[in-house]
C-alpha positions in Angstrom: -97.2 28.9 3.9 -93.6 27.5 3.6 -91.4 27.8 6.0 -87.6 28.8 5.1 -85.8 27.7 8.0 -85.3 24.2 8.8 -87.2 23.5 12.4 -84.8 22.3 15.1 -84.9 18.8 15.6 -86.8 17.7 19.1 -83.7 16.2 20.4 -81.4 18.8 19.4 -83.4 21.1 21.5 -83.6 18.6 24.3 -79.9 18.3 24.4 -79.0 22.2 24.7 -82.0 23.5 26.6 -82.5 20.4 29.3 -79.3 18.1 29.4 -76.3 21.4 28.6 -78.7 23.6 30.3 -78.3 21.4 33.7 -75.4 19.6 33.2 -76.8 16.3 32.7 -75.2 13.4 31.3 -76.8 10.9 28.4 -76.1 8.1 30.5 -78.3 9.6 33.7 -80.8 11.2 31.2 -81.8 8.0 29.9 -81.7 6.0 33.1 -84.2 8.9 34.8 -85.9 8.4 30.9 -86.1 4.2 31.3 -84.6 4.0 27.6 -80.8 2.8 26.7 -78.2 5.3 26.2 -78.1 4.0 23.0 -81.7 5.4 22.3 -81.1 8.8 23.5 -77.7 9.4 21.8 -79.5 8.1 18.6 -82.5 10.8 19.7 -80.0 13.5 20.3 -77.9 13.1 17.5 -80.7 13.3 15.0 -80.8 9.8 14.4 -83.8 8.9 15.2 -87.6 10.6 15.0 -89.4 11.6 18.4 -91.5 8.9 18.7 -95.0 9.3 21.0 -93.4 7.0 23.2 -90.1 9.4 23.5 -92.4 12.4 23.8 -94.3 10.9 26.9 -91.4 10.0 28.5 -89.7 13.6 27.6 -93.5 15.6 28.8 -92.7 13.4 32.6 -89.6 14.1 32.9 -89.5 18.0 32.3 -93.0 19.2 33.5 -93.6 19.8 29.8 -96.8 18.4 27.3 -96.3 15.4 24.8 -97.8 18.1 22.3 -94.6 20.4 22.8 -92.5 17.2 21.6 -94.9 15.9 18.9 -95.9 19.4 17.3 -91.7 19.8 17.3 -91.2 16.7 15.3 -94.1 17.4 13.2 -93.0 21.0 12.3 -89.8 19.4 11.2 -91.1 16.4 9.1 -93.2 19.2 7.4 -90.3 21.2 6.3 -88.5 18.2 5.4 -91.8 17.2 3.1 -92.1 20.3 1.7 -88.4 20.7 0.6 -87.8 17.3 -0.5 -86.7 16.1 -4.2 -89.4 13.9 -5.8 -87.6 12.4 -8.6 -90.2 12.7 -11.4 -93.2 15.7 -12.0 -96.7 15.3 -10.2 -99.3 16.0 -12.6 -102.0 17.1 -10.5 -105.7 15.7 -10.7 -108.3 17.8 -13.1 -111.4 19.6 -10.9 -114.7 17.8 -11.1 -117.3 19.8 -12.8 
């Protein structure tokens, strides 16, 4: 089934629920993480995907499971799969009698 709404990004959510949430900065966030500012602004700001990597590191540091981060970016690449523009028609493959 499709989904309508567009899912929230992982590090969207891990920016209002864990660093506004507790006042932390992105500077000590990714020192306590062991990645570059850099990284976790680029995370944050959409910019980059949540990689398995990112959603270990994310699982340790808030008592949460690398699933909750994976299944979060997975949820969103589906919607953005399922809503994307593919240029030309798919002609889809004749059943095998």
């Amino acid at each position: 089934m499709k989904q309508i709404r567009k899912p929230s990004h992982p590090g969207v959510f891990f920016k209002f629920t864990i660093l506004d949430e507790r006042n932390i900065s992105i500077t000590s966030a990714a020192e306590n993480l062991g990645i570059t500012r850099k990284a976790l602004s680029e995370f944050v700001n959409e910019k980059t995907k949540c990689s398995h990597a990112m959603a270990r590191r994310l699982s340790e540091a808030t008592g949460t499971s690398v699933a909750v981060w994976i299944n979060m970016q997975a949820k969103l690449d589906t919607w953005e799969a399922e809503n994307m523009e593919l240029g030309s028609s798919v002609i889809p493959f004749a059943l095998q009698a």
